[in-house]
N, C-alpha and C positions, 0 to 999 in steps of 0.2 A: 735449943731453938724453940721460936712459937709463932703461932699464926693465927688468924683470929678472921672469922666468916659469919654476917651477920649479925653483929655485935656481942658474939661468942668469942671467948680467950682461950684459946688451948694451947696458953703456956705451959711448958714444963713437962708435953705429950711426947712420945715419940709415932714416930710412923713404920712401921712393919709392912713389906710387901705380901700381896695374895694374888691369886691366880686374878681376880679381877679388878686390882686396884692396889691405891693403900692403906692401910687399914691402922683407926689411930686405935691402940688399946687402952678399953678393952670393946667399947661399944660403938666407934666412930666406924664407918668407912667414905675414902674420897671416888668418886664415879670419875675413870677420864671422859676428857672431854669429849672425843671422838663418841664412845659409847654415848653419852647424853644426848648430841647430836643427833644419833640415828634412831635415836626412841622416839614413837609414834603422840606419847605423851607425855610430859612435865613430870621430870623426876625429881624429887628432892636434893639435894647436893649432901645430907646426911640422912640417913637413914642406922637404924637396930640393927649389930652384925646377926644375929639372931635371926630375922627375918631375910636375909637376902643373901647370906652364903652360908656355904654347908660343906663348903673345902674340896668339893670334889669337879668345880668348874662347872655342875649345872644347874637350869634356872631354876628361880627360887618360887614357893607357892606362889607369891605373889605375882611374878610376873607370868607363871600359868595363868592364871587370872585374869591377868592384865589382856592377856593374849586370846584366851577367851571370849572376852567381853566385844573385844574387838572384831572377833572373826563373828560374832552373832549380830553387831552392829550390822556389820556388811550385808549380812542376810535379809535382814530387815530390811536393810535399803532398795537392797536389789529386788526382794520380793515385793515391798511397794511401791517398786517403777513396774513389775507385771500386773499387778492389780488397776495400777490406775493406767494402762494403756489397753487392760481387757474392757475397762472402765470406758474410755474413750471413743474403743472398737464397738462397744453394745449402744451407744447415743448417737454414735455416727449411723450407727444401720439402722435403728429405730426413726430418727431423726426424716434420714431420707425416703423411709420408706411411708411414712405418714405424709410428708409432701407427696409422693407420686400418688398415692391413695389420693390425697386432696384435690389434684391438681387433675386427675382422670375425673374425679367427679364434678369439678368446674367444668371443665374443658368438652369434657366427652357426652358422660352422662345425663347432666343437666340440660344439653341443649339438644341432643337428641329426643331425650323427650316433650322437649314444648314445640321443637321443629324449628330452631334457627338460633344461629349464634348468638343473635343481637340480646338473647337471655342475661352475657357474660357482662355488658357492660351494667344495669341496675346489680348483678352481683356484686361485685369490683368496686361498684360506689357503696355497697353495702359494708364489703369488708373493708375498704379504707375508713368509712364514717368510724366500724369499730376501733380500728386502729387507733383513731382520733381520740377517742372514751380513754383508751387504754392509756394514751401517750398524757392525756391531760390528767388523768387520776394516779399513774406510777412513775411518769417519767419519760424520757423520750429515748427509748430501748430499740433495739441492741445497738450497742456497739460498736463503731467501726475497731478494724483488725488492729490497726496502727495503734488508737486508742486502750483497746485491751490492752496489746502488749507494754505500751507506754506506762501502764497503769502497775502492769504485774513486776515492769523491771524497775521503776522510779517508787511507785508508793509500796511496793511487795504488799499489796492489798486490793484485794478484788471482792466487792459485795455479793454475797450470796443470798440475802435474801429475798431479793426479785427474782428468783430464777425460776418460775411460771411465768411471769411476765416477759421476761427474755424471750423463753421459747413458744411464745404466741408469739411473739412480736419477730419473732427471726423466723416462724411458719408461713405465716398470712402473706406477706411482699412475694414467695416465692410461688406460692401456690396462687394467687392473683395473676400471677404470668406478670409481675416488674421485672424489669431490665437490669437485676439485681444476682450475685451469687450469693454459696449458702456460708461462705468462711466467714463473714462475721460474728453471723449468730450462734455458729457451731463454738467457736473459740469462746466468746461472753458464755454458754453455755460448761463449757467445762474449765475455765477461769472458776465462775460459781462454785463448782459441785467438788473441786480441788482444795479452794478454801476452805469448801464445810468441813472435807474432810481433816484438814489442818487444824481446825477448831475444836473435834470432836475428838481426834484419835493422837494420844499425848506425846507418840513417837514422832509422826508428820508434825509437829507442831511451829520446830526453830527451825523447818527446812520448807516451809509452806509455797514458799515461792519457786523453788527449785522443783520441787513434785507437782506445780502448775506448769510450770517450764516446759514439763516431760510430760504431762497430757494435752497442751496445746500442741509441739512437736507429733505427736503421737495422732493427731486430728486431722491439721493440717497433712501429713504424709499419706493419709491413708483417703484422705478425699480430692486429694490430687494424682493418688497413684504415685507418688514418689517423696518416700521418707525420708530423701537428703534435703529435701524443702523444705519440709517440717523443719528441721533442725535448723538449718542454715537461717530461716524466715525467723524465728525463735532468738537466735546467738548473734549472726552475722553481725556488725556494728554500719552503721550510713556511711557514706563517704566521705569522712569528714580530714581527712589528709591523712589520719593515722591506718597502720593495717590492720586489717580484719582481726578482731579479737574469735577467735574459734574455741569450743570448749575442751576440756580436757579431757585424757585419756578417761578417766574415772567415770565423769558426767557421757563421754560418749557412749561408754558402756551399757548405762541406763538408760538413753536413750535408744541404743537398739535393743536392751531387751524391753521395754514400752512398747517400741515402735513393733516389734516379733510379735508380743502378745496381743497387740491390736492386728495383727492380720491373721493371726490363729482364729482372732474371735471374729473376723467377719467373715471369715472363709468358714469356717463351723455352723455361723448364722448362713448363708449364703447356701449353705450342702443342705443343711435340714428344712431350710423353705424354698426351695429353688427359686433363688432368688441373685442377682448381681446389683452391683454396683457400679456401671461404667461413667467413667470419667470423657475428658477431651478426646474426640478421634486424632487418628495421627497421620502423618503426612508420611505415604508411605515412601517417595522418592524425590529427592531434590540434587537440583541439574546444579552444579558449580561449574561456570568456565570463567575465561579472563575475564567474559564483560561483565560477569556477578557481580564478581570482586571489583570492577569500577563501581558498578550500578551500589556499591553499600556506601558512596560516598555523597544519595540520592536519600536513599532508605531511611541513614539513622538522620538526618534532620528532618526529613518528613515523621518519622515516629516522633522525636520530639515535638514536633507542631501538633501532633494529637494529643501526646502528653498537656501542652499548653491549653488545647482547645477545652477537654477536659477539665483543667482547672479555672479557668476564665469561665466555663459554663457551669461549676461546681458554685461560684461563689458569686454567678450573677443569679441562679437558682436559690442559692441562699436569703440573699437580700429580695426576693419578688416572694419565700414564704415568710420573710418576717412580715410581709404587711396582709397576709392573709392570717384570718382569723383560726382561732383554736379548733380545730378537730375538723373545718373546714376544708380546709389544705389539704391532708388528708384524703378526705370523701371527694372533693375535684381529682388529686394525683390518679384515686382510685377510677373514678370514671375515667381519665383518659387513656389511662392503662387497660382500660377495656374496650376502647375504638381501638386503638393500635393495635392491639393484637387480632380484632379483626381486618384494621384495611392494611397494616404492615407488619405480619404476624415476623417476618422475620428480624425486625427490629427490636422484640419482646425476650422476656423470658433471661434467661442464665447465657446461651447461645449455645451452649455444647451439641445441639439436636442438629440447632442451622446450620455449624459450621459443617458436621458430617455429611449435609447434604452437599453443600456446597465441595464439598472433596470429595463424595463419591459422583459427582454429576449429574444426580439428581435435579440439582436448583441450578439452570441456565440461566444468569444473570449476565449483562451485559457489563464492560470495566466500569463505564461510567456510575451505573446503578447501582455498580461494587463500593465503589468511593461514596456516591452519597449514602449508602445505607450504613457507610462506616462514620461517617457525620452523623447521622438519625441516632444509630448507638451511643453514639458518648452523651451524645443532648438529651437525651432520654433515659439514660444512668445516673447522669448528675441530678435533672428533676427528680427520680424517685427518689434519691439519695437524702435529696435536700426538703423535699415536701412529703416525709414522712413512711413511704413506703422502702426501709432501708434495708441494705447485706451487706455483702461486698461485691468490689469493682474488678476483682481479677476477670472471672471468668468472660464481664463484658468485653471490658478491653483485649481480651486474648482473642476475640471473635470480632471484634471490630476493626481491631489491627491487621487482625490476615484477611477482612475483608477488603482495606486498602492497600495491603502487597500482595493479593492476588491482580487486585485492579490493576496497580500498577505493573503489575508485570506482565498480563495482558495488554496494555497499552505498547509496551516497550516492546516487548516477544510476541506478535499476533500468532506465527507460527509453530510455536513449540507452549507447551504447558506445563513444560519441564522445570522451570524459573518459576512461579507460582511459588511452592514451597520455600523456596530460597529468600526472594523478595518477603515475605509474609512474614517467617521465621527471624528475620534481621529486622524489620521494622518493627515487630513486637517485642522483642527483647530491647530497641533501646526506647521505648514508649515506659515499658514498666521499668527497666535501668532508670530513667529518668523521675519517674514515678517513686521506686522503691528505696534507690539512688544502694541497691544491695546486688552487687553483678553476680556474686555465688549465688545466691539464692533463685535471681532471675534466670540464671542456665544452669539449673538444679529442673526449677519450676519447666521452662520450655522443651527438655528433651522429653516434656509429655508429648507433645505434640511433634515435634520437628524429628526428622533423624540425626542420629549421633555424630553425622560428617559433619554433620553443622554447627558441632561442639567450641570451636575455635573463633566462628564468627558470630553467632551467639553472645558470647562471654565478653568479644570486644567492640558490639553493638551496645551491651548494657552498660560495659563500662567508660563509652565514650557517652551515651546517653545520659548516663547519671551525673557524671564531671559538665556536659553541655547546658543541664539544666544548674546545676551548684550556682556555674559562672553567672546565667541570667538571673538567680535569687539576689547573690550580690549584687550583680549590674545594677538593679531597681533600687534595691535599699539595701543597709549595711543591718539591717535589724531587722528586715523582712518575714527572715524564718521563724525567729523569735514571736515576730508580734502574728504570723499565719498558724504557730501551735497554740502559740495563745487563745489564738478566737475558734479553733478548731476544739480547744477542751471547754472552754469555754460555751460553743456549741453543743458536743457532747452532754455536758451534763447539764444542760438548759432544761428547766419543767416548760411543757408546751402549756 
């Protein structure tokens, strides 16, 4: 007999059985197939009897070796998914805690001593003009969230060497008091400092974007208070008919030990300087009866309508800063950002401060004044967004949205205050459903705030929201979406 494998003849050979195969003599052996299969790496189909059996059925140095190599790989991985989510944990607390420093000494400091507020708005046009300098000599930094991520899963490449400039430019809008949150800049921030690390250390090199993956996740989770967001915001896929792509056993792995090591290190930071970090208050009680559950068929098309209001005012604020001049834009955003925070302080800022007032009843707002100031927010998110003072949009819209389903459910319910949470919780989830068009992630994200009963309705506010808005993308135009990410990176990476 003969047979012949990769244009080798081994007429004339016979074959002899061994404990793991068969073996041509005197130097051939054939690998079953089975066996091959289940090997982690590409084995040869011939290999030296010499180097791989020894007759007594065990493995050979090589595949010690092999095995090895492997088990130190993992090490490596997994120990540089803890580095870079201690990594993550020490810029996230640095980060914030330089804005509240900044932001007491705008806010507090400064105009205590000159003896009146009216100091904040000449500062405000001071740091937007900077802003202006900044955007016109490096770029128009940071980031939006969408953006980064678009950037790190489509180009697996994130520039790091503006990353002073990033983190001015993700500092200033927050500490001004815009109507902006900090997940933008935090994210382009460690986007940056995950490439360099890719760049520089020869291990991270061919997995640069995966180890960006896991410190974005790793950001995102720990400044939201909730690491299933990180992840989900990160992985999750849009709604685009197919199902959710979710990561694997392996990458989940790394993702909680990231996500572990980032709350070792701010809990560590947080014990040694007595210091916290709080996030969104939370709604500690929500009333469910039948008429809820009618009233959410009220809710999620009013969230959608803010959704909508929101981008109609993103991209009419777009087009009124193209025709204002370079760094102008800017020093005006910045001046109005500092009348508004004196005559509608609660219009300003991130919202996490106002909505607590508003839930512990501190801030007696009447419904109506609930709904308009939930209008003032989104109009004045998009302007900072679009005229130079930028973050990101979560935290407005999470505050602006429960400021229209409190209202409304004050309108609805004058006598119970029970419905508040309920109405707020539903119309936020399909505002950002709509918005994120990601329903995991969106009721990952909201059980910050809502309680866990609300789990169900949640989940199917964002995902009728996100499906609600798809259908109106198409309605309009069949190339819509296409041609709105266009002009949106297009935007992004515009030199002012």
């Amino acid at each position: 007999m003969w047979m012949s494998h990769g244009g080798a003849d081994f007429r004339g050979m016979r074959l002899h059985p061994c404990p793991h195969g068969f073996e041509l003599i005197p130097f051939i052996r054939f690998i079953p197939l089975k066996e091959l299969l289940l090997s982690q790496k590409r084995v040869p189909w011939t290999v030296a009897a010499s180097d791989t059996h020894d007759g007594s059925g065990k493995h050979s140095r090589r595949e010690r070796s092999a095995d090895g190599t492997k088990a130190r790989n993992i090490a490596s991985v997994a120990a540089l998914a803890v580095i870079l989510g201690a990594v993550a944990g020490l810029v996230l607390w640095l980060f914030l805690q330089a804005v509240s420093i900044g932001t007491s000494l705008v806010w507090d400091t400064v105009p205590s001593s000159v003896g009146g507020m009216w100091i904040a708005v000449p500062i405000c046009a001071v740091g937007g003009c900077a802003l202006g300098l900044i955007h016109k000599r490096y770029g128009d930094y940071p980031d939006e969230l969408d953006v980064v991520l678009g950037k790190v899963r489509r180009e697996k490449r994130y520039d790091y060497r503006p990353i002073l400039t990033i983190l001015v430019c993700a500092m200033l809008p927050l500490i001004l008091g815009a109507s902006v949150g900090p997940e933008a800049g935090l994210t382009g921030i460690i986007a940056a400092l995950c490439y360099w690390i890719g760049d520089n250390v020869s291990f991270a090199r061919e997995n640069a974007s995966m180890y960006t993956e896991l410190g974005e996740a790793a950001t995102l989770g720990q400044l939201f208070h909730m690491p299933l967001f990180g992840i989900l915001a990160v992985e999750e896929t849009g709604m685009d008919g197919e199902a959710p792509k979710l990561p694997r056993i392996g990458k989940l792995v790394l993702y909680c030990l990231s996500a572990g090591s980032s709350i070792l290190v701010i809990w560590c930071l947080n014990q040694a300087f007595d210091t916290s970090l709080e996030g969104f208050p939370h709604f500690m009680e929500a009333e469910i009866s039948a008429v809820d559950c009618v009233a959410v068929l009220l809710y999620i098309p009013v969230g959608v309508a803010v959704y909508l209001l929101y981008r109609v005012a993103c991209k009419a604020a777009e087009k009124g800063a193209g025709k204002v001049p370079a760094v102008w834009k800017e020093t005006l955003c910045g001046a109005a950002v500092g009348v508004m925070c004196i005559v509608a302080p609660m219009a300003m800022f991130s919202g996490e401060d106002q909505l607590a007032g508003l839930i512990d009843g501190t801030e007696d707002i009447m419904p109506w004044m609930l709904i308009g100031l939930c209008v003032l927010k989104v109009l004045m998110t998009a302007f900072c967004l679009r005229f130079g003072l930028k973050g990101g949009h979560f935290f407005p819209l999470i505050f602006a949205c429960s400021c229209m389903g409190m209202g409304m459910a004050m309108l609805m319910f004058p006598e119970s205050a029970g419905h508040a949470a309920f109405a707020a919780g539903v119309l936020t989830a399909a505002t950002l459903g709509a918005q994120l068009k990601k329903p995991l992630a969106v009721t990952m994200l909201l059980l910050l705030c809502f309680p866990f009963r609300m789990l169900f309705w949640i989940f199917v506010a964002a995902a009728v929201g996100g499906w609600m808005a798809r259908m109106l993308d198409k309605r309009e135009s069949p190339g819509s979406e296409a041609v709105e990410e266009e002009a949106s990176a297009r935007w992004q990476g515009q030199s002012v």
